[in-house]
N, C-alpha and C positions, 0 to 999 in steps of 0.2 A: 645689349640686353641679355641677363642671364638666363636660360632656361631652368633653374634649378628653383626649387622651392626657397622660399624666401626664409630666414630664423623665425619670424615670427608665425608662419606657416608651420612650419616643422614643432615648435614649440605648441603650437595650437593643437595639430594632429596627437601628438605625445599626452598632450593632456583629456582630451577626448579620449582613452584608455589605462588614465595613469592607475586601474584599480585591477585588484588579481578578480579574472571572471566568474572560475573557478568556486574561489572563495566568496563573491557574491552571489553567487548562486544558490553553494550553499547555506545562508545564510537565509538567502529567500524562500530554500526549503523549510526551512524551521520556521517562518514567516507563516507560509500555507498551513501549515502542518499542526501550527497551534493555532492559528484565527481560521482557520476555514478560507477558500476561494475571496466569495463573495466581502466579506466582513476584514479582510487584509487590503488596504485601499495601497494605490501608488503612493502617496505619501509616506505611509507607514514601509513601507519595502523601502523606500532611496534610504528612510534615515538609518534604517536597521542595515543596510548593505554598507551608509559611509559615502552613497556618489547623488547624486543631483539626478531631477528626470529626464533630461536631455539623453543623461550617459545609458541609462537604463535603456530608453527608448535605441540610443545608436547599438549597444550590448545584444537585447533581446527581442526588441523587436516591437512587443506592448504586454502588460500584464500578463492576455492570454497564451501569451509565446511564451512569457517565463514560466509559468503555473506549468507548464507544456513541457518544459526543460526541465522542472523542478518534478512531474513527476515519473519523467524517464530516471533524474538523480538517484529520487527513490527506489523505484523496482532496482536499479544497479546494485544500491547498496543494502536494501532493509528489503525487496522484495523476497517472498520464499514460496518455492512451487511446493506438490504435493509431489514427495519421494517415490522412487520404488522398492518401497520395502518390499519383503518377504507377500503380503497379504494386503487388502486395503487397509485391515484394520492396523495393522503394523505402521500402514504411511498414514493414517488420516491420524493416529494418536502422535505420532514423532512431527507431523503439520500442526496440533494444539501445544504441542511442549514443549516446541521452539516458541510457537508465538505467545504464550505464557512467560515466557523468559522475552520475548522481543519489545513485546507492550508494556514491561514495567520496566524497562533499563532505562534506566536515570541518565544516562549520557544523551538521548535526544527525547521531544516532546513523548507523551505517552498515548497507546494508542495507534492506529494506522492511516495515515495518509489517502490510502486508498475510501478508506469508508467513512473518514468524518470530511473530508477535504470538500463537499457539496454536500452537506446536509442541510443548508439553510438557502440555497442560491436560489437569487430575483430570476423570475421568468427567460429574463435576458442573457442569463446565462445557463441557459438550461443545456447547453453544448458540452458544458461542464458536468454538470448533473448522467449526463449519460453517457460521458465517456469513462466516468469513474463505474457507474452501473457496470456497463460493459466489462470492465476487468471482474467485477468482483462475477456477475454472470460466470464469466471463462475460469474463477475459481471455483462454483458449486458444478459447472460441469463437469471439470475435471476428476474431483471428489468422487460423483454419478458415474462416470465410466469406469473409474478405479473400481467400484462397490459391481458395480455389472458385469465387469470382466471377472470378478471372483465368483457372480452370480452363474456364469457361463462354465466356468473352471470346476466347479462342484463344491466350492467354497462357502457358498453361502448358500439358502435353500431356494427352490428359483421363486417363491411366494414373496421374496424381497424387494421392497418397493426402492428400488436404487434411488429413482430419480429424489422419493419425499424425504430419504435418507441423508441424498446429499445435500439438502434442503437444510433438513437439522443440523447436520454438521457446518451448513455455512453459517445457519444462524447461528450455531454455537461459539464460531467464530465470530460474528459481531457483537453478540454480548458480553463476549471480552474485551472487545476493544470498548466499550462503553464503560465495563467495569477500571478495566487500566485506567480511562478518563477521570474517572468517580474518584481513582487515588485507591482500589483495591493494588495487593501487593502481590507479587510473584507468588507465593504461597497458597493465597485465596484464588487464584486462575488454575494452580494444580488441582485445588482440588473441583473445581469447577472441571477440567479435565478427566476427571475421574469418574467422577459422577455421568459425564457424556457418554464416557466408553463400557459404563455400564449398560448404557441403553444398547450396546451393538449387539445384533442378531446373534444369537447361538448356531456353533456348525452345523449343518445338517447331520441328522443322525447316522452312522453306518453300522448296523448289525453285522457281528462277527463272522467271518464266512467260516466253512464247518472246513 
């Protein structure tokens, strides 16, 4: 009796992986990423990956594990923190003028994964819905402590409401990602950019010392 796996065993195992993972994945990023979570069925993922749901299922696990992989792919490759420039104003405008330029690059969907990726999800995936919140949460904070810490520094005047500030500034960042969607072009988000960073507070005054 041989103990060793049989040809048709070993042939069978080989084909249960014969697809680049890597490359299904991402693939199934751009899946998420232009249908939204909920509205990208398994179906649609196997044919656009090229493997059957079997492979899927042995690969990742089940949808929710891919969306899960696909959107650690994301932040690796397209996410962008808030810099440390020189001042917050320095990093919250170099955070819109990248993603002005990120949201209309025609080489992948338009737009962020992070914020349209559960805009529509069924009750049953509300798991989904909040873990996307979540991130974007941990981006208006970051924004609010950047704006605070200049508030503490003598940067800004301390009457600066950091928190509602970072608030506009996230929203101003979702309304680009909605305009990228609409098919607005790198052009029309700078000056949406511009327009924002006119709203930012003026330095507190300092009279001349004699």
């Amino acid at each position: 009796m041989s103990s060793g796996p049989t040809p048709a065993r070993a042939a069978s195992r080989r084909s249960r992986r014969s697809f680049d993972r890597d490359q299904a994945l991402a693939v199934a990023l751009r899946e998420f990423w232009t249908h939204g979570y909920d509205t990208t069925s398994v179906a649609s993922l196997t044919e656009a990956m090229g493997i059957k749901p079997p492979s899927l299922y042995a690969a990742f696990g089940d949808k929710r594990q891919l969306f899960d992989e696909a959107v650690q792919l994301y932040t690796r490759t397209y996410g962008t923190r808030l810099g440390q420039g020189s001042d917050a104003r320095s990093a919250v405008a170099a955070l819109l003028r990248h993603l002005a330029v990120d949201y209309t690059d025609p080489s992948h969907p338009p737009g962020c994964l992070i914020i349209t990726g559960a805009t529509n999800c069924a009750p049953g995936s509300q798991d989904v819905k909040d873990k996307l919140r979540a991130m974007r949460e941990e981006t208006k904070a970051s924004i609010a402590a950047r704006i605070r810490a200049d508030v503490d520094a003598g940067l800004l005047s301390a009457d600066v409401d950091a928190e509602g500030l970072g608030a506009f500034y996230a929203a101003v960042i979702q309304g680009m990602n909605q305009q990228a969607c609409d098919g607005a072009t790198r052009q029309t988000l700078e000056r949406v950019v511009d327009a924002a960073m006119a709203a930012w507070p003026s330095a507190p005054h300092r009279p001349d010392s004699a």
